[in-house]
C-alpha positions, 0 to 999 in steps of 0.5 A: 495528482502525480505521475509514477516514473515515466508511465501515464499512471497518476495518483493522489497524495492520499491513497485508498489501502484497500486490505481492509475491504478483504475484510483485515482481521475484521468483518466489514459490511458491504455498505460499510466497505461502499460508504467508505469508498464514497467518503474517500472519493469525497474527500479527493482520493483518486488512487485505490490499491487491492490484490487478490490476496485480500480477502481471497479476492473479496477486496477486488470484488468490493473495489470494483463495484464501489467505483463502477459508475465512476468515469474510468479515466478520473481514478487509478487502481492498482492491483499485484500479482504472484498469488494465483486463487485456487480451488480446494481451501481448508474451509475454515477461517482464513489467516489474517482476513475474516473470510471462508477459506473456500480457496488456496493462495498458490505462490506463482512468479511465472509468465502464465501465471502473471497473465492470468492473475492479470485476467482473474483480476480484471474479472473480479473488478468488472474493469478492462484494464488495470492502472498500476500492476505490482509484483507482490511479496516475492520476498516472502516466497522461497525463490520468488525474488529470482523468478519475479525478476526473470519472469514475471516482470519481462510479462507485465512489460508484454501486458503493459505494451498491449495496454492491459496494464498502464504501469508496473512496480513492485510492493514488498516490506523489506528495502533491498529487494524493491532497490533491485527494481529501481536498479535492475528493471525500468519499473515506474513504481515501488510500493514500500510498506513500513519502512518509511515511519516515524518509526522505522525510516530504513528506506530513506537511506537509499531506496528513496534516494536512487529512485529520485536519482532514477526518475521513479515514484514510491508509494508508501504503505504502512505509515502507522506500521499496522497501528503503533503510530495510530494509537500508542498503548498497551497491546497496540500492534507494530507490523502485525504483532504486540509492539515490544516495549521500547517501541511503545515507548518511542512512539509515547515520545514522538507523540507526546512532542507532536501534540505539543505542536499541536499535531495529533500523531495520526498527521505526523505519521501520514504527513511524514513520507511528504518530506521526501520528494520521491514519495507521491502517494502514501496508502491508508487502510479504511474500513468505514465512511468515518475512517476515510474522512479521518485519513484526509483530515489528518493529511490536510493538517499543517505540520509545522517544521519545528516539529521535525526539527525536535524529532531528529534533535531528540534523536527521533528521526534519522537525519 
């Protein structure tokens, strides 16, 4: 277990990335959803990451059931913050998870609204307090970034003082604005999703680097950039959508070079954000008992250094 920043929080080096269970493009079952709880935790995992926007809360109210029972003190769960769940969806399907739009997503970065998504959160989990907060893609939100900085985090350092929440951090796909985090507010944690790969490794020039200067933790998500770097072939995606070709190609080639060394792709990219000590836990999506086993087995691979070495000789990892 590592510690994030200098809060109480720790987590595993192998995190649980709980979309899946929100039903991530995909239908999963409630057994499959609990099954696949129970293998991670068999495996060690003790850090499990949710947010109202998976599923339209249906990944927090999975989550919470599946760890209920569980000693609240032996894991830590992290949820985010700056989408409130409102009445009056469309109806239909909902964008990106296979549930009922039966409700709105409503950008909120305001303090009333960072304490009440907290308390819809604590709700929907059955628990009394939440380990790790994160201030959710307010990069994606027309004047979000402002906001979550003025008003959102000053509240999460209210709730983290009442004890409601144990740590806070910010999760976001681009670099300079969790760098604003680490630079800006006493943060303990960022949370860097598919900017750290085998493929993309934007955040090591800097983000990696000022949070070890700083004392804080990043946690990494999106290690196979949404299934590129887990299965390299046609119509295999990369951060959402077809991987374009040259991408395909590299990812051929990094695989290709792995397996020579006995490393299957899969454990090359999950092992891969180790490297740098900043890093203390990388989260994977798994949405069965077999998916979860094969996150920790890949994990447990050793990855011999010669391997790295050929990627930057071949010119595919920046120095």
């Amino acid at each position: 277990m590592r510690t994030l920043g200098g809060s109480r929080a720790a987590v595993s080096p192998l995190g649980f990335g709980a979309a899946t269970l929100g039903n991530l493009f995909a239908e999963v079952s409630d057994d499959d959803a609990h099954a696949a709880v129970d293998a991670a935790w068999a495996a060690g995992v003790r850090y499990f990451d949710t947010a109202p926007h998976y599923g339209l809360g249906l990944s927090e109210r999975r989550l919470g059931a599946a760890l209920r029972g569980r000693p609240r003190d032996t894991y830590t769960l992290s949820t985010k913050v700056g989408r409130l769940l409102e009445p009056g969806g469309s109806g239909g399907p909902d964008e990106g998870f296979a549930v009922p739009a039966d409700r709105r997503r409503v950008w909120d970065f305001s303090a009333d609204g960072v304490r009440r998504s907290v308390e819809d959160s604590l709700h929907r989990l059955g628990l009394d307090r939440i380990d790790v907060a994160y201030i959710h893609d307010a990069d994606e939100c027309a004047d979000g970034g402002e906001q979550a900085l003025r008003e959102a985090y000053p509240a999460l350092e209210r709730l983290r003082s009442e004890g409601v929440i144990g740590a806070i951090g910010a999760g976001m796909n681009q670099v300079a604005p969790l760098e604003r985090y680490l630079t800006e507010t006493d943060a303990d944690v960022v949370l860097c999703a598919g900017r750290y790969s085998l493929l993309d490794q934007r955040a090591g020039r800097s983000l990696l680097p000022e949070a070890l200067r700083r004392g804080r933790s990043v946690v990494i998500g999106g290690v196979f950039n949404s299934g590129l770097l887990a299965d390299p072939q046609p119509g295999a995606t990369y951060d959402y959508k077809a991987a374009p070709v040259e991408l395909l190609g590299r990812a051929l080639r990094i695989k290709k070079i792995a397996e020579a060394h006995g490393v299957p792709l899969r454990a090359a990219a999950l092992n891969f954000p180790f490297r740098h000590p900043a890093v203390a836990s990388v989260l994977v999506g798994m949405r069965s008992a077999a998916e979860a086993a094969d996150a920790a087995a890949m994990l447990a691979v050793d990855v011999p250094d010669e391997l790295w070495g050929e990627l930057r000789e071949e010119g595919l990892l920046t120095p």
